[in-house]
C-alpha positions as CSV (number, residue, x, y, z in Angstrom):
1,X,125.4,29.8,70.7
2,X,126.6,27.6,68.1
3,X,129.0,30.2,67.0
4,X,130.9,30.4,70.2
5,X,130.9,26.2,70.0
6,X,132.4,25.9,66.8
7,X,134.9,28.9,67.7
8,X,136.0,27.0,70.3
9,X,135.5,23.6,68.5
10,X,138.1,25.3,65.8
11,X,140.2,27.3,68.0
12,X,141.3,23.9,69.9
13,X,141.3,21.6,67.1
14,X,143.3,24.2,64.5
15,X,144.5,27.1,66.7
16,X,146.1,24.8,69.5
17,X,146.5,21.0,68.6
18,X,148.1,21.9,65.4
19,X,150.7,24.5,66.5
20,X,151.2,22.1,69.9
21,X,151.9,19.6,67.8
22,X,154.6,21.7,65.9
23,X,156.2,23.3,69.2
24,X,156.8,19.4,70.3
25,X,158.5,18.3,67.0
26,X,160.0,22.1,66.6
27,X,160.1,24.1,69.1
28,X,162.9,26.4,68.2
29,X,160.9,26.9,64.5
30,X,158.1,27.9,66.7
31,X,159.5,30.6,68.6
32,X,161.1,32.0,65.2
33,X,164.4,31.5,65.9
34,X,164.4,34.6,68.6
35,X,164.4,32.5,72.0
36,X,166.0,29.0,72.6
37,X,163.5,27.0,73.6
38,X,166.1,25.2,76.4
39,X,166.0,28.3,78.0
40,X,162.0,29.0,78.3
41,X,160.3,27.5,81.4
42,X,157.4,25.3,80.2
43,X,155.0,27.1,82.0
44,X,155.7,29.8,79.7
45,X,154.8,27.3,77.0
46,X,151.5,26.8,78.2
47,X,150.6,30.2,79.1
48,X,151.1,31.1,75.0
49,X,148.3,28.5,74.3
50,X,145.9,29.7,76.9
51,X,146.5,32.9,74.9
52,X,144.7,31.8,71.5
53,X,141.9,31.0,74.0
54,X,142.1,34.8,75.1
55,X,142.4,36.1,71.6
56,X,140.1,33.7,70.1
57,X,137.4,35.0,73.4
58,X,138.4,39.0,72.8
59,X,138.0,38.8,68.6
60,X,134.6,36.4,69.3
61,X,133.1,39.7,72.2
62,X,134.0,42.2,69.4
63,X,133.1,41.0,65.8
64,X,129.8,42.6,65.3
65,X,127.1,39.7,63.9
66,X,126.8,42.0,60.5
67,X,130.0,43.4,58.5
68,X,132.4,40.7,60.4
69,X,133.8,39.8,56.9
70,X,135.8,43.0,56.7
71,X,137.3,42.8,60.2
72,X,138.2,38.4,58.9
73,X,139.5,40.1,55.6
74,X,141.8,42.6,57.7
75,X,143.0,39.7,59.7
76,X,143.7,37.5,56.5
77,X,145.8,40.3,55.2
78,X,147.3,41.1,57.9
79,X,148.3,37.2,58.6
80,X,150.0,37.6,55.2
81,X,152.0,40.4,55.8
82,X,153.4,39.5,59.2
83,X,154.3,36.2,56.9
84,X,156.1,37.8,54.3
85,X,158.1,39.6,57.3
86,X,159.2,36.1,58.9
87,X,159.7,34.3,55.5
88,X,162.9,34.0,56.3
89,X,163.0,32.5,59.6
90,X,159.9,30.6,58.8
91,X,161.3,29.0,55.7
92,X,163.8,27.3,57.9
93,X,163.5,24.4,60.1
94,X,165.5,23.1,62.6
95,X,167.4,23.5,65.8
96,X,167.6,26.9,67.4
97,X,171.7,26.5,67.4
98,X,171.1,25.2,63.4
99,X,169.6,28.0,62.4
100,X,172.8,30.4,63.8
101,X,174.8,28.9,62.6
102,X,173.4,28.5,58.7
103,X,172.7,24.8,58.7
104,X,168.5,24.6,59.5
105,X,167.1,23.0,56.4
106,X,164.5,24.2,54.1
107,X,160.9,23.8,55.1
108,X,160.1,22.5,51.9
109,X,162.5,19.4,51.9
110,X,161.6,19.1,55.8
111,X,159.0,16.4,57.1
112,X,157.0,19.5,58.8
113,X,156.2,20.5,55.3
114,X,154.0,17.4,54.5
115,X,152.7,18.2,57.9
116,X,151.9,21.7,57.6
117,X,150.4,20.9,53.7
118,X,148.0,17.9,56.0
119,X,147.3,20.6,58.9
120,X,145.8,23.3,56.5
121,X,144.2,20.9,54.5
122,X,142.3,19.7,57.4
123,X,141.8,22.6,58.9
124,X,140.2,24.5,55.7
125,X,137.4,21.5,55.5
126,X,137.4,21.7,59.4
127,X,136.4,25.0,59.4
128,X,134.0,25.2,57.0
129,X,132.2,21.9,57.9
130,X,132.3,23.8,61.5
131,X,131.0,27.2,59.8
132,X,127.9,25.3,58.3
133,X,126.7,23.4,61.1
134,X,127.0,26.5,63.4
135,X,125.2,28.4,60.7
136,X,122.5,26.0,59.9
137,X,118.9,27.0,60.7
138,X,117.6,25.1,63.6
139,X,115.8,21.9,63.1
140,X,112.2,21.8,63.8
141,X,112.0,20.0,67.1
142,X,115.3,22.6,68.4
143,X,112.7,25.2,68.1
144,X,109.4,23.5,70.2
């Protein structure tokens, strides 16, 4: 029980708020450069975060309780390789018609870089405070 609390406690706190607050500052870095975001109907917008719910839901009904550090391992590496494939676009920030034409700064000398550096900063102790309170044996009056 406490697992699927702190799932959701993490999924909301580092999965949505954290990438919502990126899609209002940059929306166009969000969507990788592919779509303009003046031309997506915000509905659309909120249908993608309802989705991390979905995934976070699907990957919480299939993880098996013993030997889910392979299957987080996979994921990790698999994070890693779709992010060496959208390096480029990534590495980029600005608008979606900056970025065509050549102009989008570097994500390094951009604000969302000291942002992104605070986001996985708290999400790393925010997870793993969440990990050992979910974890945690049960006190002696939760089990009267």
């Amino acid at each position: 029980m406490r697992g699927g609390i702190a799932g959701v406690l993490a999924t909301t706190l580092f999965g949505v708020a954290i990438p919502a607050y990126a899609y209002i500052t940059n929306p166009a870095w969000m969507w990788g450069y592919a779509l303009d975001p003046a031309t997506i109907h915000p509905w659309v917008v909120v249908w993608v975060f309802v989705i991390y719910y979905l995934c976070f839901f699907a990957g919480f009904s299939m993880v098996p309780k013993k030997g889910g550090w392979w299957l987080l391992a996979g994921v990790g590496v698999l994070n890693l390789a779709l992010l060496a494939i959208v390096w480029p676009r990534y590495s980029k920030v600005g608008t979606y018609e900056e970025f065509h034409n050549g102009t989008a700064a570097n994500l390094m000398d951009s604000p969302l870089s000291m942002t992104l550096n605070i986001a996985f900063g708290i999400t790393v102790v925010g997870t793993a405070l969440l990990y050992f309170w979910a974890t945690r044996k049960k006190d002696s009056q939760e089990e009267k």
